[in-house]
DRENDOGU-678205 format. One line per 3 residues: number of its first residue (from 0); for each residue x, y, z of C-alpha. Coordinates in Angstrom, 1 decimal. Example, Ala and Ser with C-alpha at 12.3 -4.5 7.8 and 13.67 -1.06 7.14 Angstrom:
BEGIN
0 = 12.3:-4.5:7.8 ~ 13.7:-1.1:7.1
This chain:
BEGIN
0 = 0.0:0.0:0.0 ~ 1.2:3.1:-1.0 ~ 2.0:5.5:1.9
3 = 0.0:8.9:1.3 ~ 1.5:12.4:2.2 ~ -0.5:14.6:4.2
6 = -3.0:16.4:1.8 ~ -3.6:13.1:0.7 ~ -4.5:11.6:4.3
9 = -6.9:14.6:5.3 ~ -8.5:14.2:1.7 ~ -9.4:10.5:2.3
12 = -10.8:11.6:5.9 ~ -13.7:13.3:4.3 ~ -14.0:10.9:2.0
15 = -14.8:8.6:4.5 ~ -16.4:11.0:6.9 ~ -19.4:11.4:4.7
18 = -19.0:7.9:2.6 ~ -17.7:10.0:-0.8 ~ -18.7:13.1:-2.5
21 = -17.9:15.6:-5.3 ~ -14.7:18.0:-4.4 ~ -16.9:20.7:-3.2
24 = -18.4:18.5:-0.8 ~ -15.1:17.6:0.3 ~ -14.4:21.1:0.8
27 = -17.0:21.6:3.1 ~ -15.7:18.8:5.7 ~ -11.8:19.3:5.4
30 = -10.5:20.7:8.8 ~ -7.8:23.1:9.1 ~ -6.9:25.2:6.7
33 = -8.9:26.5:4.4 ~ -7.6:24.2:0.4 ~ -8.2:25.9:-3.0
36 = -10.6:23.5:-5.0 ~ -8.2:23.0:-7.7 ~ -5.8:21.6:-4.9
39 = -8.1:19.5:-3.4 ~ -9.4:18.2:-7.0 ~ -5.7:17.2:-7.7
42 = -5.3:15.5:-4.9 ~ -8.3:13.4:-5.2 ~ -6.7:12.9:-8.8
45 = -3.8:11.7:-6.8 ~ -5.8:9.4:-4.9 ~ -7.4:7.9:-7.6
48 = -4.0:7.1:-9.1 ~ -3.1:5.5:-6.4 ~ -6.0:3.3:-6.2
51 = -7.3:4.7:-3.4 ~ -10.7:6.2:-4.4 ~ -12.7:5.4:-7.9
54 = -14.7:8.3:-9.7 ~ -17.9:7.9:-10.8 ~ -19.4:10.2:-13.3
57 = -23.0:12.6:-12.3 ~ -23.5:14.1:-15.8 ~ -20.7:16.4:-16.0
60 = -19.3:16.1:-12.4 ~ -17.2:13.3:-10.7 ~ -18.1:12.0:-7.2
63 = -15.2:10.5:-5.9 ~ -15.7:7.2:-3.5 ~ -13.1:5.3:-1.4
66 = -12.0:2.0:-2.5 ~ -10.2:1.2:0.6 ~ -12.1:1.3:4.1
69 = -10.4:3.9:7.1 ~ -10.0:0.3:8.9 ~ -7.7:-1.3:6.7
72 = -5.6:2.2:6.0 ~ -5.1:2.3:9.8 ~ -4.0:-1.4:9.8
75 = -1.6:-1.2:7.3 ~ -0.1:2.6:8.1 ~ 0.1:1.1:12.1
78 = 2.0:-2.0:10.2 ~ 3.9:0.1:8.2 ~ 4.9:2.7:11.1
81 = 6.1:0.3:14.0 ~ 8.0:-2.0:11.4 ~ 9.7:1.4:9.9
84 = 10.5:3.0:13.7 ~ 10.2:0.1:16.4 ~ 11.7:-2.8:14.3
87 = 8.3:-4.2:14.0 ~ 7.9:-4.4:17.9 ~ 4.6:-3.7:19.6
90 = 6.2:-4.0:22.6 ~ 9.2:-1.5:22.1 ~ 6.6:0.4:20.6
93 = 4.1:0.8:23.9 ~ 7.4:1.0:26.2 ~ 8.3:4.3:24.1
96 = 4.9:5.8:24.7 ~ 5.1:4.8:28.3 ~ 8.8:6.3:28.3
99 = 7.5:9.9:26.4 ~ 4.8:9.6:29.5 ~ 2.0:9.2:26.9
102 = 0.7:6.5:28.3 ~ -0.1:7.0:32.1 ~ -0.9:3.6:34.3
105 = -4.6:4.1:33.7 ~ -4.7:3.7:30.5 ~ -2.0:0.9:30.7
108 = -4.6:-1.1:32.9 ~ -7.2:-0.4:29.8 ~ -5.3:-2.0:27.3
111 = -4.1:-4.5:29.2 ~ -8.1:-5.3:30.1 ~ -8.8:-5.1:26.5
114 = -6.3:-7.9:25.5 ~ -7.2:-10.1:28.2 ~ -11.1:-9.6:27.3
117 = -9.6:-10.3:23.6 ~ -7.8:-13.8:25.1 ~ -11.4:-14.7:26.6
């Protein structure tokens, strides 16, 4: 999967936010800064390139649709980003956060409830 530069990633979250649209629909739910049209239209073209979204054709418009769900993005980015920086290492991956006191004990307890009710 290709890795997707920033424009690209907050494109695809309004795709999937409202489940596709036309670029000035896509406007309307970008957060941030505000994107010129013809920016965000090339970078849907981008992401169609890519494989990423498909367009489908209103008459004289395109509404753009993803063809990859937010799920599986996550899955392989989080794949992607612990094998690139923690040597594919969950582990060395939590201890860091724990480390950089982004994880305090509470939450440590969560997760370590959610993989034991996982285990059940």
């Amino acid at each position: 999967m290709d890795k997707l530069t920033v424009q690209e990633e907050q494109a695809m979250q309004a795709i999937w936010r409202i489940q596709g649209g036309f670029i000035k629909e896509l406007l309307g739910v970008l957060e941030g800064e505000e994107v010129p049209y013809t920016t965000l239209a090339s970078t849907v073209k981008n992401l169609e390139k890519k494989g990423f979204v498909k367009a489908v054709r209103y008459a004289n418009a395109k509404r753009y649709e993803a063809l990859i769900t937010e799920e599986s993005y996550k899955a392989g980015f989080m794949q992607s980003f612990v094998g690139d920086y923690f040597q594919n290492s969950y582990k060395d991956m939590v201890s860091f956060f724990i480390k950089e006191r982004k994880l305090n004990p509470e939450e440590l307890a969560e997760i370590m409830q959610m993989i034991e009710q996982e285990s059940d």
